[in-house]
C-alpha positions in Angstrom: -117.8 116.6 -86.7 -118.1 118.4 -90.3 -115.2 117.3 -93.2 -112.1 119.7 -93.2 -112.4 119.9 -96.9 -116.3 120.3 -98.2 -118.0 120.5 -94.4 -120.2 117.9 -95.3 -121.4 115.1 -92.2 -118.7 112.7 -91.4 -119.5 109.2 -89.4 -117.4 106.7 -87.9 -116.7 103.6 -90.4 -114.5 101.2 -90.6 -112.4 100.9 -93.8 -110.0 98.9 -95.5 -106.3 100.4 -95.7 -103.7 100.8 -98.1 -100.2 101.4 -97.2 -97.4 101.3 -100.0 -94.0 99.5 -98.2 -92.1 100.2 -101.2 -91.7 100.4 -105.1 -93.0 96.2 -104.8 -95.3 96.0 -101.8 -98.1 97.5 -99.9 -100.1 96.5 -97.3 -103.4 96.0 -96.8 -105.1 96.8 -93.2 -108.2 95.8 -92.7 -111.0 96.9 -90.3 -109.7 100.4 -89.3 -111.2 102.9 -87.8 -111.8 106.0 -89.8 -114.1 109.4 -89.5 -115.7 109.4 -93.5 -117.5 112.2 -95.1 -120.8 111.1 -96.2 -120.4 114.2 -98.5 -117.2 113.7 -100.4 -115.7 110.4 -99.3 -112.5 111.8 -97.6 -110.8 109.8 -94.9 -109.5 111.4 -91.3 -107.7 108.7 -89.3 -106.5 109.4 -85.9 -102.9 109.5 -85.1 -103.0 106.5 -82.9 -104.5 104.4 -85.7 -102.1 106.1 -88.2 -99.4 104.8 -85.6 -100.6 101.3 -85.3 -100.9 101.2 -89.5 -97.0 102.4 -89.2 -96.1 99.5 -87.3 -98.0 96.7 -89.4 -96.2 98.6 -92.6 -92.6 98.4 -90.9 -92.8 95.2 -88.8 -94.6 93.1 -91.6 -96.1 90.7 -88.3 -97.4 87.2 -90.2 -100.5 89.1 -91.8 -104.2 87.1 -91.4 -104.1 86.3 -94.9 -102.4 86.8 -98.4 -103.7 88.4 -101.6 -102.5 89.0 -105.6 -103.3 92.0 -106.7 -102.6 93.2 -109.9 -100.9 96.0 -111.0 -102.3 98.4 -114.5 -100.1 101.2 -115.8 -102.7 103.4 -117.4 -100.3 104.7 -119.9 -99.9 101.2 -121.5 -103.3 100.7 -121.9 -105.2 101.1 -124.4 
């Protein structure tokens, strides 16, 4: 398979996910499946996976583990 945007090689990986919930929350999705350029970096999930992510976002099960993360606004910084 070549990458939609730069038709460089893409390979099957699997990446860590980010889903915002809301203005406060995201989600973090661990161990999916993606296609990767090796090229340009882009991501292609398949709609299956992109369904499953859905769920996890809009179910919120009782998630493997927690995490802080912090949050930068680059126009405050200096």
């Amino acid at each position: 398979m070549r990458c939609a945007l730069c038709k460089g090689e893409v390979e099957e990986q699997l990446i860590r996910y980010v889903q915002e919930v809301d203005e406060h929350n995201v989600v973090i999705v661990e161990n999916v499946p993606a296609e990767v350029c090796t090229q340009c970096g882009e991501t292609f999930i398949r709609p299956e996976v992109a369904r499953k992510i859905q769920r996890i976002a809009w179910e919120q099960p009782p998630p493997k583990r927690t995490a802080d993360v912090p949050v930068y606004d680059l126009a405050e910084v200096v």
